[in-house]
C-alpha positions as CSV (number, residue, x, y, z in Angstrom):
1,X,-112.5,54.6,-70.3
2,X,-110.1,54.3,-67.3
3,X,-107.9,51.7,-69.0
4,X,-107.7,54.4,-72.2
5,X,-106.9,57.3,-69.3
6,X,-104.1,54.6,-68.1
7,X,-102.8,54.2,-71.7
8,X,-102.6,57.5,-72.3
9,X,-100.7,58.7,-69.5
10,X,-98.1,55.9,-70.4
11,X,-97.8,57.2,-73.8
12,X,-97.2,60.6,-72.4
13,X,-94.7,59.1,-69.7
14,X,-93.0,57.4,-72.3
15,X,-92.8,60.5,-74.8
16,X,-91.4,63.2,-72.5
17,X,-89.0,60.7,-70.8
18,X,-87.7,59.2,-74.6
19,X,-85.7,62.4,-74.9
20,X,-85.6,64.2,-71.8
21,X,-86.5,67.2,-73.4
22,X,-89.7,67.7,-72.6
23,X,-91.0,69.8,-70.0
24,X,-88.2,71.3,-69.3
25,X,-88.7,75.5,-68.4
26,X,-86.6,78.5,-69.5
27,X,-84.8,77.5,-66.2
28,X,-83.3,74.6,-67.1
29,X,-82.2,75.0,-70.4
30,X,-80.4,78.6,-68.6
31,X,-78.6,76.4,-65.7
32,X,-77.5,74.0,-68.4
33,X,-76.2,76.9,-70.6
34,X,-74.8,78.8,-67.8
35,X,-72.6,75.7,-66.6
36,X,-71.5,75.3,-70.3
37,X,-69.9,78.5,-70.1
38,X,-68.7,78.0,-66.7
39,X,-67.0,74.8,-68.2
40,X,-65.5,76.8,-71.4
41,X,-64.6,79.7,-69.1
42,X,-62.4,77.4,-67.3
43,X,-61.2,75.6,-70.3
44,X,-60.0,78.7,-71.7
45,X,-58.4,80.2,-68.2
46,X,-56.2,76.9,-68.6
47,X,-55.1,77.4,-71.5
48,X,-54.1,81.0,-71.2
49,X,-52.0,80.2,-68.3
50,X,-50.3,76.9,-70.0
51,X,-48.9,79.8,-73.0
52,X,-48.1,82.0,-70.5
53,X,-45.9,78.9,-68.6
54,X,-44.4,78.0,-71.9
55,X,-43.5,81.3,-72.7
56,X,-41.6,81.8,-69.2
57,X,-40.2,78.6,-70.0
58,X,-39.1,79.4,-73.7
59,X,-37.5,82.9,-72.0
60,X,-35.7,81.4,-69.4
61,X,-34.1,78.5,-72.1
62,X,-33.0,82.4,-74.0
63,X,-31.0,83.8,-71.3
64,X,-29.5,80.1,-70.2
65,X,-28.5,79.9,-73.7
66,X,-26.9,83.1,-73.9
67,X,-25.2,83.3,-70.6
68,X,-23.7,80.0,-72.2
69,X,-22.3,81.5,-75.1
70,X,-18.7,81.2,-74.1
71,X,-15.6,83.7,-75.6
72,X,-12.8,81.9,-76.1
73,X,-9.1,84.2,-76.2
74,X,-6.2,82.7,-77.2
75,X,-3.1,83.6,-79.3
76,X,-3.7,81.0,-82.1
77,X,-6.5,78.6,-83.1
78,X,-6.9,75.4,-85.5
79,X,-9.4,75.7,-88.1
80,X,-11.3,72.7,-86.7
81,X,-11.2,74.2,-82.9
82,X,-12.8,77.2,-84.6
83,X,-15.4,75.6,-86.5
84,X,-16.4,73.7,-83.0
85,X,-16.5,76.9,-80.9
86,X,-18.5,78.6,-83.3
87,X,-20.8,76.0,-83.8
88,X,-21.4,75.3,-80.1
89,X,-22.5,79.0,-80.0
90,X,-19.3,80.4,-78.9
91,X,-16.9,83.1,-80.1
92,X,-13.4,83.2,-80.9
93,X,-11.1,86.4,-80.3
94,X,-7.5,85.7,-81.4
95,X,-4.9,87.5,-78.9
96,X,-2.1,89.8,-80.6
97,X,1.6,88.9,-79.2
């Protein structure tokens, strides 16, 4: 009889340990849920401030690109100097004589 006592405590060893389910209270199953949402909370906190950098960064690339856009004055112009100032982002303003 102490032999089958021996055996099946083994069993039972070997069933709550196969999964490590087993046995486990309302308080672990909360710490393990709690530090999944601790590990999503700061997940998400990253991400929100990586689109807030990128959007800074897309706003600042804006204004470089329109404090670059350059008016050029002159009396005359070629077609092809035209065509290159505009498509750089410039302007042309032709001076009167």
């Amino acid at each position: 009889m102490g032999r089958k006592k021996c055996e099946h405590e083994q069993n039972r060893e070997t069933k709550q340990s196969r999964w490590g389910f087993r046995g486990m209270t309302l308080r672990n199953w909360l710490e393990l849920l709690v530090v999944s949402l601790v590990l999503v909370d700061i997940g998400l906190l990253f991400i929100i401030q990586q689109a807030g950098g990128q959007q800074e960064m897309e706003q600042h690339q804006q204004e470089l690109e329109e404090r670059r856009a350059v008016t050029v004055r002159a009396h005359a112009f070629s077609k092809s100097a035209k065509e290159k100032i505009v498509a750089a982002g410039g302007n042309v303003e032709v001076l009167e004589r």
